[in-house]
TITI-887108 format. One record per residue (C-alpha): residue in one letter; x, y, z. Coordinates in nm, 4 decimals, m for minus. Layout:
N
{fise A | u X | v Y | w Z}
...
This chain:
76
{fise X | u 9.7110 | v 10.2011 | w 8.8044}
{fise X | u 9.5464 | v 10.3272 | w 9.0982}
{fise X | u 9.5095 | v 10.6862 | w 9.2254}
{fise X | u 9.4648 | v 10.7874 | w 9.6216}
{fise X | u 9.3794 | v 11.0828 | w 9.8301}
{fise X | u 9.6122 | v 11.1410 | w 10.0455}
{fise X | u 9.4945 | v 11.3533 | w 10.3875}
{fise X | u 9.7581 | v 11.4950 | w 10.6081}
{fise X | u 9.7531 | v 11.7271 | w 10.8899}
{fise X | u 9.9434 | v 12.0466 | w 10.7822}
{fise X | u 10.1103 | v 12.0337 | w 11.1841}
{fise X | u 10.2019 | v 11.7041 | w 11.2265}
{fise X | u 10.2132 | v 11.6175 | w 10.8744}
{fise X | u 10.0418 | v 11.2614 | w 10.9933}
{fise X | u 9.8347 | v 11.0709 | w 10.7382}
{fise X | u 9.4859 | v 11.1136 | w 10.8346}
{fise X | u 9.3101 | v 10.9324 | w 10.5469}
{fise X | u 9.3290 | v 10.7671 | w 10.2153}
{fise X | u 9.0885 | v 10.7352 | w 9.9784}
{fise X | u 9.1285 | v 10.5627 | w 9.6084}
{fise X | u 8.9902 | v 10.7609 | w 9.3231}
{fise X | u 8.7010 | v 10.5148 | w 9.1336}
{fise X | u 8.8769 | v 10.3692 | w 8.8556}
{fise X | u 8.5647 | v 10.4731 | w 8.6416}
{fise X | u 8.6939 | v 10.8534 | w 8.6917}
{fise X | u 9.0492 | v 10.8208 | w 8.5041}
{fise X | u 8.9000 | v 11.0022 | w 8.1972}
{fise X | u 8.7913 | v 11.2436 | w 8.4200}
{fise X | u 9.0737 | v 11.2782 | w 8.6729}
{fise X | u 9.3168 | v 11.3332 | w 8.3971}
{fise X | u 9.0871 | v 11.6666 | w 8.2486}
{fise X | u 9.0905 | v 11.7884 | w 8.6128}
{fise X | u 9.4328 | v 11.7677 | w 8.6703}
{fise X | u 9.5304 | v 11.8745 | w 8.3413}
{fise X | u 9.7800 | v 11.5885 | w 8.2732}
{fise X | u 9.9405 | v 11.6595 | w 7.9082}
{fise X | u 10.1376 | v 11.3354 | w 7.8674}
{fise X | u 10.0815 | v 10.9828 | w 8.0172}
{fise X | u 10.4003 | v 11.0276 | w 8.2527}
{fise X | u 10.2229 | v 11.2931 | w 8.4520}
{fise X | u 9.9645 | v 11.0612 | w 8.6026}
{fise X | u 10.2577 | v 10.8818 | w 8.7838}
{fise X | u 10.3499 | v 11.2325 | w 8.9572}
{fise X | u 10.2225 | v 11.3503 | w 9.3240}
{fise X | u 10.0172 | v 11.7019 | w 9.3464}
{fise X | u 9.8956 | v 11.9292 | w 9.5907}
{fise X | u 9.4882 | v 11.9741 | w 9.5251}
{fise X | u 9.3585 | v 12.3155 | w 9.4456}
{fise X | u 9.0348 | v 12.3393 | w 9.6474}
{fise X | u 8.8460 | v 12.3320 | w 9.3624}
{fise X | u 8.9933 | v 12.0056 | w 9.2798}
{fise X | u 8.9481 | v 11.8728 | w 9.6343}
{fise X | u 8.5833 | v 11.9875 | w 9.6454}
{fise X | u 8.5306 | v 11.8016 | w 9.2758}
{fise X | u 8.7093 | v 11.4685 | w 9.4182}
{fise X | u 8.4883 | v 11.4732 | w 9.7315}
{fise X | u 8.1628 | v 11.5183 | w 9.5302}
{fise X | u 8.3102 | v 11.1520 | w 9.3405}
{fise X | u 8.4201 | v 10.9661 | w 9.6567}
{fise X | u 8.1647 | v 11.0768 | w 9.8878}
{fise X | u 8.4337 | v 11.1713 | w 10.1272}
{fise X | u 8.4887 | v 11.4604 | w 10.3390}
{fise X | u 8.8717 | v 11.5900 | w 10.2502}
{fise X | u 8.8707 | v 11.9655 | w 10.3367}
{fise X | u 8.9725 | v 12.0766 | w 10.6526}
{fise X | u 9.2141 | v 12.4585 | w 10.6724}
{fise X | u 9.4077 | v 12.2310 | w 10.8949}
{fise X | u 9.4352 | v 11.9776 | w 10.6316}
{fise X | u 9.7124 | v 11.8877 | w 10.3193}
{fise X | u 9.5621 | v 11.7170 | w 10.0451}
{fise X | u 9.7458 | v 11.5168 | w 9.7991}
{fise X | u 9.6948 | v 11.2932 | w 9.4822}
{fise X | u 9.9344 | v 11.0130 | w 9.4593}
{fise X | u 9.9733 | v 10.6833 | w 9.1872}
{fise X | u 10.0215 | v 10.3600 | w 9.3541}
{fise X | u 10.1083 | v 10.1912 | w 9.0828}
């Protein structure tokens, strides 16, 4: 199962970027988002900004922006 960033712009709603979450972060990602059972990892989300800010600091990407929407997805 893999786990993506999803960037959008909040206007055009337009896919700016997409970045996977490191595999080697699921223990992690699941405390963040506060998944209870395992079907909630397969759900999308809207990121707090606290979450964005902790997913940026583990893929060294840049994913803030006001004019920005920023999702978690599964992929599979």
């Amino acid at each position: 199962m893999k786990h993506v960033i999803e960037v959008f712009d909040r206007q055009t709603e337009e896919l700016l970027l997409s970045v996977e979450v490191p595999n080697s972060r699921h223990q992690e990602l699941a405390k963040l988002m506060n998944w209870q059972t395992p079907e909630d990892e397969f759900d999308g989300y809207d990121l707090s900004p606290e979450q964005v800010q902790t997913l940026e600091t583990w893929t060294g990407k840049i994913l803030r922006d006001a004019n920005h929407i920023v999702q978690l997805v599964c992929i599979e």
